[in-house]
N, C-alpha and C positions, 0 to 999 in steps of 0.2 A: 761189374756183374760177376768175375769170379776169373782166376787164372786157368786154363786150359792148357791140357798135355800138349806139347809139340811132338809129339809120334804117336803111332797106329801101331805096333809090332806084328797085329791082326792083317793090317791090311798091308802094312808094309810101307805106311806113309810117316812122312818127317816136314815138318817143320823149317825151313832154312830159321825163317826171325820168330818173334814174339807168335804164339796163337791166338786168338782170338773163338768167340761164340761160335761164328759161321767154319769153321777150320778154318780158313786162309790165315796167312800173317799180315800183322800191323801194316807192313811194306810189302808191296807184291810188285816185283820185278817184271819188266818184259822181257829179262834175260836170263830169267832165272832156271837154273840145269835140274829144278826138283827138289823136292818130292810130295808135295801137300797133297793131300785125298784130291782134290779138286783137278789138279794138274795133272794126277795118273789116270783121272778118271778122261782127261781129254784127247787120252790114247789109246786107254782100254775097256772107256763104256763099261757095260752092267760090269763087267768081270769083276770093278772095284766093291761090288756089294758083297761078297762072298771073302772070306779068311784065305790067305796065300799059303800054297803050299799044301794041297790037298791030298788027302791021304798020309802025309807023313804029321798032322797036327791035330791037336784039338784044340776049341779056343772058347772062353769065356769072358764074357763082360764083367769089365768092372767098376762101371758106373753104376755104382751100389747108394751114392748121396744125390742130395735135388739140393743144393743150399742156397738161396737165396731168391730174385725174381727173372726169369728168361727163360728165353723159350726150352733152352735144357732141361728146365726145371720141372716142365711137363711131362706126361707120359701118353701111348698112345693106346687105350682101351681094343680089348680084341673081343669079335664075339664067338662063343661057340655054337652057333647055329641061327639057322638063316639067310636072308639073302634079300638086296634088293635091289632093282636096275638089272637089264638087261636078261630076260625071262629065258630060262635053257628048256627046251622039249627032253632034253636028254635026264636032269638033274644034274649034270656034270660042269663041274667050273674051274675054272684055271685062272691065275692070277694074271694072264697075260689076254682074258677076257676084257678086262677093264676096262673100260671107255672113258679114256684123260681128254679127248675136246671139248671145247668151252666155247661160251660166248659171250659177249658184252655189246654194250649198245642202248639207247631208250627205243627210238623207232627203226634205225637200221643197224640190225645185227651183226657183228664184224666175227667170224668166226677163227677157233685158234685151235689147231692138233694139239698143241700142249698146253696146261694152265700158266706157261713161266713167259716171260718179258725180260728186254733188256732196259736198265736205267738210259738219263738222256746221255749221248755220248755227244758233247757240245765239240767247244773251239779248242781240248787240250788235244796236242800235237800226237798225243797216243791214237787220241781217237781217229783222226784223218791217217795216220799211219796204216792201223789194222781195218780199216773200217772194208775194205774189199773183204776180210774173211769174218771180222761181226755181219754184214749185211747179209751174204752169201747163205753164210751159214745159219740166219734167222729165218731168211726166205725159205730154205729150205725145208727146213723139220717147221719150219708153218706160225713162227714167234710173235709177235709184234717186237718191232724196234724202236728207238726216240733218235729224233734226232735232235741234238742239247741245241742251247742259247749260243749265242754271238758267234754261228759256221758264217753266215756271210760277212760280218762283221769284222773277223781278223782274217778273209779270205781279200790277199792283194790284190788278187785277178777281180774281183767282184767288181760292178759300177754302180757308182749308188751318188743320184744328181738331184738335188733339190728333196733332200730326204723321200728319195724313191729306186727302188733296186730296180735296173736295166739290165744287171748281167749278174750272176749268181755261180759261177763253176763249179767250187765246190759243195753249193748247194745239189745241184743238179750233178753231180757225182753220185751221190752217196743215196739220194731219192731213186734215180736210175737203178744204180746197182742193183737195190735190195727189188727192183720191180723185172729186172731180166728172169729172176726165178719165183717170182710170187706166183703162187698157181691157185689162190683165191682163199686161204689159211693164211691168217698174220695181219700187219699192216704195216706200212709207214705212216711215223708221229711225227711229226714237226712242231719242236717247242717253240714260244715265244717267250723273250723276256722285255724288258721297257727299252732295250736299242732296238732288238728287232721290232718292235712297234713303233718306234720312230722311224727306223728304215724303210717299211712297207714290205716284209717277209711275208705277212697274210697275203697282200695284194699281189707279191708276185705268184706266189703256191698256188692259190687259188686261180689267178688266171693261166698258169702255165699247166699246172695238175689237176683242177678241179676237186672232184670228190675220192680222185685216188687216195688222196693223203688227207687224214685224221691231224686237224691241228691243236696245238695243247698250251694252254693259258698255263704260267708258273708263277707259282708265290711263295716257292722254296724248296727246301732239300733237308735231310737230315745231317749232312755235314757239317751246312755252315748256314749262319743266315745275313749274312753280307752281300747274296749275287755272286757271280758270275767271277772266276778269278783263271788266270793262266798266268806261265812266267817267262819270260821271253830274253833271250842271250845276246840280240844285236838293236845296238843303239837305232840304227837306221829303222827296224822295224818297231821297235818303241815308238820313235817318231811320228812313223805312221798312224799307229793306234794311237798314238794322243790327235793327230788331227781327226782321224774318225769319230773322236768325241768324247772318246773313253777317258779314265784316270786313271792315267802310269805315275806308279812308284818307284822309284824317285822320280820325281819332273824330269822328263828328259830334254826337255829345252833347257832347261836352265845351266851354265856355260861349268858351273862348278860342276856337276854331275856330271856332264860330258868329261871333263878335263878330268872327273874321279872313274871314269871309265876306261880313257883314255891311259891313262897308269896302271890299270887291272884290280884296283882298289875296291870300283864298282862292277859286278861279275854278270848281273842280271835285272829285269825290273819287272815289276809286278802289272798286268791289267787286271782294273773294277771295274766291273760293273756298276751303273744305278742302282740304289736302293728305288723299291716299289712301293705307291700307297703313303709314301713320304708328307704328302699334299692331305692326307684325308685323316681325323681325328674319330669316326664315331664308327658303330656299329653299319648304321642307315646310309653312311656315305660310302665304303667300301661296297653293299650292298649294289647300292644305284649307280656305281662304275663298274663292277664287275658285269652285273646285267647289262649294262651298257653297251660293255665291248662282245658281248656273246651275242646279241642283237647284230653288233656290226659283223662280225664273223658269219654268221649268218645272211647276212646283208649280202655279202662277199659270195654265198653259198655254197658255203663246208656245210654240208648236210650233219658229219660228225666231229663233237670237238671235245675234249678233253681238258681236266686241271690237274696237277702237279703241286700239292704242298708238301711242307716238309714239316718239324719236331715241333712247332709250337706249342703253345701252351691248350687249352681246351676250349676258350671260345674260339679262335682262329682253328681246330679243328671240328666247333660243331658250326661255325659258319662256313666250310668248305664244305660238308656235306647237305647242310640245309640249302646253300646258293646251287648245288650242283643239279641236287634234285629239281630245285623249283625251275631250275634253268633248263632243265630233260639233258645235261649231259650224257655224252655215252660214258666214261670213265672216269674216275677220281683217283689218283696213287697218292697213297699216304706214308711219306718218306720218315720211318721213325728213326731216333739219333741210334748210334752201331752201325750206319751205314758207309761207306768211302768212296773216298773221289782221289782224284790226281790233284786236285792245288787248293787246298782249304789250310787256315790258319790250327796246327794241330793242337792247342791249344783248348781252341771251339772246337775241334773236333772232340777233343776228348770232355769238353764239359758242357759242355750247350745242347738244350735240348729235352724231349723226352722218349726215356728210351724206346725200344722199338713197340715189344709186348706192351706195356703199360700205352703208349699211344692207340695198340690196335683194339688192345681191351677196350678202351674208352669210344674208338671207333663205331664199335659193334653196338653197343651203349645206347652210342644216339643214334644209329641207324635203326635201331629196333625201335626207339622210341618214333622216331618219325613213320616207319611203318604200323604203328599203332593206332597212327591217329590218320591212316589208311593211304598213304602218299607211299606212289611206287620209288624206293631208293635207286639213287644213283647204284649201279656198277661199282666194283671199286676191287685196285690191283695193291697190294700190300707189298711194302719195300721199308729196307733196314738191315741190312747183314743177314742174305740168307746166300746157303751154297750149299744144305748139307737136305737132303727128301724129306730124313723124318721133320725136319723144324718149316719145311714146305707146308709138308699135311697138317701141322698142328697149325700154322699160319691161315692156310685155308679151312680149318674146321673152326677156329677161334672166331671167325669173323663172318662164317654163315650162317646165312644163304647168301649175305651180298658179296662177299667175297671173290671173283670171279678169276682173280691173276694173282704169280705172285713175281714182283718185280727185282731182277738183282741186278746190279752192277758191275763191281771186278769178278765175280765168278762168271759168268759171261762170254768177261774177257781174257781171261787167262789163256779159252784154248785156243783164242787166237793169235796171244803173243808165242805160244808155244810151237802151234802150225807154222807160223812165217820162221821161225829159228830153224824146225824140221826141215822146210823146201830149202831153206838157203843153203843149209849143208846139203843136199842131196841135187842141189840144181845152182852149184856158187855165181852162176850167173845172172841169178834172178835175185840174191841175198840184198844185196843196195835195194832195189825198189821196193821189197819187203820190209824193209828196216829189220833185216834177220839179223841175232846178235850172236851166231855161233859160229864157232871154223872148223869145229867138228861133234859129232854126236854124243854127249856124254853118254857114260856106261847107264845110269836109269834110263834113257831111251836103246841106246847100241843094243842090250843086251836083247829085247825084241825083233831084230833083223835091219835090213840098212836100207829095205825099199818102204814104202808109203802103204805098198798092201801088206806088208807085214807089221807095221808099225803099229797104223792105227785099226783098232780091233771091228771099226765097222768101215771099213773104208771099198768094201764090195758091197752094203748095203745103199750106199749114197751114189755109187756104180750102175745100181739096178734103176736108182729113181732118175737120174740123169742121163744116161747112156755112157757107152765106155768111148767112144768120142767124143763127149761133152767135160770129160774129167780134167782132159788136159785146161782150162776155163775155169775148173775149180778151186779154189786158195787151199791148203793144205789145212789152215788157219779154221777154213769153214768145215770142212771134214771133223777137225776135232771139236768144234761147236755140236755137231751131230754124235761122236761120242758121248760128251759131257749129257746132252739131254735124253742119249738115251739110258744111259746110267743112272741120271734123276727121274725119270718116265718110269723106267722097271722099278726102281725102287718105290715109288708112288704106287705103280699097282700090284705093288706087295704090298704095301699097307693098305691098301683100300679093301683088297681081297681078305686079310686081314679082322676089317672089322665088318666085312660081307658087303663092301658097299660096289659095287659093278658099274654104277656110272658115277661120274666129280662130282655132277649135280647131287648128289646123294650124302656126299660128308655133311656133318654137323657138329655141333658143339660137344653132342652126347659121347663124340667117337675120344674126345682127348679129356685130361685129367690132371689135376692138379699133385707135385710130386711133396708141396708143404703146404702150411697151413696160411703162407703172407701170400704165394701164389694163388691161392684160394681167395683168397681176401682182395687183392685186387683184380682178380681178372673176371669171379666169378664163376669160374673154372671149380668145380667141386673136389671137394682131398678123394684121394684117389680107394680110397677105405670107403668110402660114403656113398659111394656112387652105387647103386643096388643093394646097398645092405639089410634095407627092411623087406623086400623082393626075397635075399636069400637067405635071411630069418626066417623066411615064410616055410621056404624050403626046406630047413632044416627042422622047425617043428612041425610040419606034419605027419 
C-alpha cells in the first residue's frame, strides 16, 4: 500500500521498526521504551493532536501526495456553514459539543460512549497478561471488548468432561474484570471458534452470565485464515494442548521431538486451531449451519449475538452480511487484511487477503444494496489496521449509515503494555504480576515527572469517575487506555465539528473524498475536485 515515515518531527513521534498505514510498527513490543504517535498518545491524551513545542514553532504538512489505494489516500471534506445534530439555542458550537455515543443492536440496543472497540484478545499469552488493564480500561471510557477463541481452551486450570466446561477460570477472570466497572456503556463479547463449540463455552456463558455477555460466532480474521494459533516454550504444556485436541507443531508426542527439544535443537511448538466449514461445499449449506447455530444460541438465550469475519474474498463477505441480517444479528466486524495479531504466519500476513478499504468499500456495496430492497441491515463495526482518528472517520463515513464501530487491535493494546511497564517501575513490587518489562523510566516517559499523576495527562480525569480511593484498583495500563481514547475521541470531534456534523450518527459518505482517480474507482468515493463543482460553477457564474 505504500511506505510510511517512521517520524512525526510535528509531534515528536518516532518509529522504533518499519511504519506501517495505521503509524504503529510492523512489530510492536510490549516492552517497547517509545515513541510511535500511538504510545505517546497513551500518556498524553489529546495533547498528541497539537504540533510540540508551542510558541517556539511553526509547522506544516507535508502530505502533499495520495498515491495509490488506502485509507490515506482519502481526504476529509469540511464545510463552511451549517450544522447538524444537536440544535444550540445559543448559535454557538464547540467542537467538544459533539456527541461520539453509538449504538448497535437489532432488537436490544447495547450502547457505547465512544464509536471504537477492541479486536478479540483470544489465548495468546499477551492477552491474559495485560488483560486486568485492556478490560479495566474498556469498562471504563464505555468500549465493547472481545474476548478471542481457545481462553478456556489453553487455560490448565479449566475442566472440561465429556466435551462440556465445569470450571472456566480464566474464563471468568477476564468477563468479571471488565464487569467490576461496567456501568451500562460497552459490553463483554465472548467469541466462539469450533473448540470452543465442541467444548460447550456457549453453554457455560449463558448459564453462568446469561444476557450479560454478547456472544460472537468467528469465521475469520484479517491476519490469517488458518484459525486460531499461539506458540508455546514447554514440552509439558504442548502435551497438554495436544490432549485437549488441538494440533501442536511439531508432534510432541512423538520421542524424536521430544529428544530434539530435549538438546535445545527444538525451542518451541506451534498450537492450530480447526479449520471451520471444512465439511460443507455450497452456498445453501453454510447458510443452513450458520442459521442453525444462531437458532441454538438462541435456544441457549443470548438475546444478543455477534459474527466476526475476516479478508475473504466477496461472496463470503456478501454472505456474512446477508446471514447476519436475515439472522437479526446485533453486530457484524469486518476484519480487512493490514490488520495484526501476535501468532499468524507473516507470510499470510503479509499476502492473503483483502485489503482493509477495498473489503469496506465493497461492504457498504452490499449493505446498501440489501437496504434497497428494504431489509433493515445488520450493525457492523469495521476492523484492519486503524490507530490514527482521521482513518477512524473516514472508516466510519465510508461505510454509512451502517457503520456503527470501529474495531482495533494492537492500538488498543499498546497503552496497556505501556501502563504495566509504568507501575512496575514506580511500584517494583507489583512489576512480576504485571508482566512490567522495565527497571527504570526511560527519558521519553521520565522527562514527564516520576508519579502516575504527572505521567499520564488524564489521570485526575479517571480520578473523578472512579473516586480517589478506588485508584489504588486501578491498572496503570487502563488509565492509559483512557488517554489513548481520549486523544482519538477529541480528535473525532474535531473532525466531525469539522464538517458541521454534532452527532456520529450524522457522518456520511458526502463528508470524505477521494485524493486519486483508482481511489475513486474503487470505493466510489468521488475525486476530491468533483465533489461540488457544478454547485460552485453555479456560484461563480452568477
Amino acid at each position: 500500500m505504500g511506505n510510511w515515515s517512521k517520524s512525526n518531527d510535528v509531534l515528536g513521534a518516532v518509529n522504533r521498526g518499519n511504519a506501517i498505514e495505521s503509524g504503529l510498527c510492523t512489530l510492536c513490543r510490549a516492552d517497547c521504551q517509545g515513541k510511535c504517535e500511538t504510545w505517546l498518545s497513551s500518556v498524553r491524551g489529546r495533547e498528541m493532536l497539537y504540533p510540540r513545542d508551542f510558541g517556539l514553532v511553526t509547522a506544516g504538512s507535508g502530505n502533499t501526495t495520495h498515491v495509490g489505494v488506502s485509507y490515506n489516500s482519502m481526504r476529509i471534506q469540511g464545510n463552511s456553514y451549517g450544522a447538524s445534530g444537536k440544535p444550540s439555542a445559543t448559535g454557538d458550537y464547540l467542537f467538544t459539543d459533539v456527541n461520539l455515543e453509538t449504538s448497535f443492536g437489532a432488537d436490544q440496543k447495547t450502547k457505547c460512549r465512544v464509536p471504537f472497540m477492541t479486536g478479540a484478545l483470544g489465548s495468546t499469552f499477551i492477552a491474559a497478561k495485560y488483560w486486568d488493564s485492556f478490560s479495566v480500561g474498556c469498562a471504563l471510557v464505555g468500549a465493547p471488548i472481545v474476548v478471542g477463541e481457545n481462553v478456556v481452551g489453553v487455560d490448565r486450570k479449566s475442566v472440561i468432561s465429556n466435551q462440556r466446561i465445569t470450571s472456566a477460570p480464566e474464563l471468568d477472570r477476564r468477563i468479571d474484570t471488565y464487569m467490576r466497572y461496567y456501568d451500562g456503556y460497552g459490553a463483554i463479547i465472548v467469541q466462539l471458534n469450533v473448540e470452543d463449540t465442541r467444548n460447550g463455552v456457549a453453554e457455560y456463558v449463558a448459564e453462568k452470565y446469561g444476557d450479560k455477555v454478547i456472544i460472537e460466532l468467528k469465521w475469520g480474521q484479517g491476519a490469517k485464515n488458518i484459525g486460531g494459533e499461539i506458540e508455546v516454550s514447554s514440552l509439558d504444556y504442548a502435551l497438554f494442548l495436544k490432549e485437549r485436541g488441538y494440533l501442536v507443531d511439531p508432534d510432541p508426542e512423538k520421542p524424536e521431538v521430544q529428544e530434539g527439544f530435549k538438546r535445545g535443537a527444538i525451542h518451541s511448538f506451534a498450537r492450530h486451531s480447526r479449520l471451520g466449514y471444512t465439511d460443507l461445499s455450497s452456498y445453501e449449506q453454510v447458510r443452513d449451519d450458520f442459521m442453525g447455530s444462531v437458532a441454538y444460541l438462541r435456544k441457549l438465550g443470548f438475546k444478543r449475538i455477534s459474527l466476526k469475519t475476516g479478508s475473504y474474498g466477496m461472496e463470503a463477505l456478501a454472505m456474512a452480511i446477508k446471514f447476519a441480517t436475515e439472522a437479526k444479528l446485533d453486530l457484524l466486524t469486518i476484519d480487512g487484511s493490514g490488520g495484526g495479531t501476535g501468532m499468524s504466519p507473516w507470510n499470510m500476513m503479509e499476502s492473503w487477503g483483502v485489503p482493509s478499504i477495498l473489503l469496506h468499500a465493497k461492504a457498504y456495496e452490499y449493505a446498501a444494496r440489501l437496504a434497497a430492497k428494504g431489509e433493515k441491515v445488520v450493525d457492523l463495526s469495521f476492523a484492519g489496521g486503524f490507530a490514527k482518528g482521521s482513518n477512524i472517520f473516514k472508516a466510519l463515513a465510508i461505510g454509512a449509515p451502517y457503520t456503527k464501530l470501529i474495531c482495533m487491535g494492537r492500538a488498543m493494546m499498546i497503552p496497556g503494555f505501556l501502563g504495566a511497564n509504568i507501575e512496575g517501575v514506580l511500584y517494583p513490587e507489583r512489576r512480576e504480576a504485571l508482566s512490567g518489562n522495565w527497571s527504570k523510566l526511560p527519558a521519553s516517559i521520565a522527562k514527564y515527572g516520576s508519579t502516575p499523576e504527572e505521567i499520564f495527562a488524564c489521570y485526575a480525569d479517571v480520578e473523578a469517575k472512579v473516586g480517589k480511593s478506588e485508584m489504588k484498583n486501578i491498572p496503570l495500563g487502563a488509565v492509559g487506555i483512557w488517554c489513548l481514547v481520549d486523544k482519538l475521541s477529541a480528535g473525532l470531534q474535531q473532525l466531525l465539528a469539522g464538517v458541521r456534523k454534532f452527532e456520529l450518527e450524522s457522518i456520511s459518505r458526502d463528508d470524505i473524498a477521494s485524493g486519486n482517480r483508482e481511489t475513486e474507482q474503487e470505493t466510489g468515493i468521488k475525486f476530491i475536485t468533483d465533489i461540488m463543482d457544478e454547485t460552485a460553477k453555479k456560484i461563480i457564474d452568477m
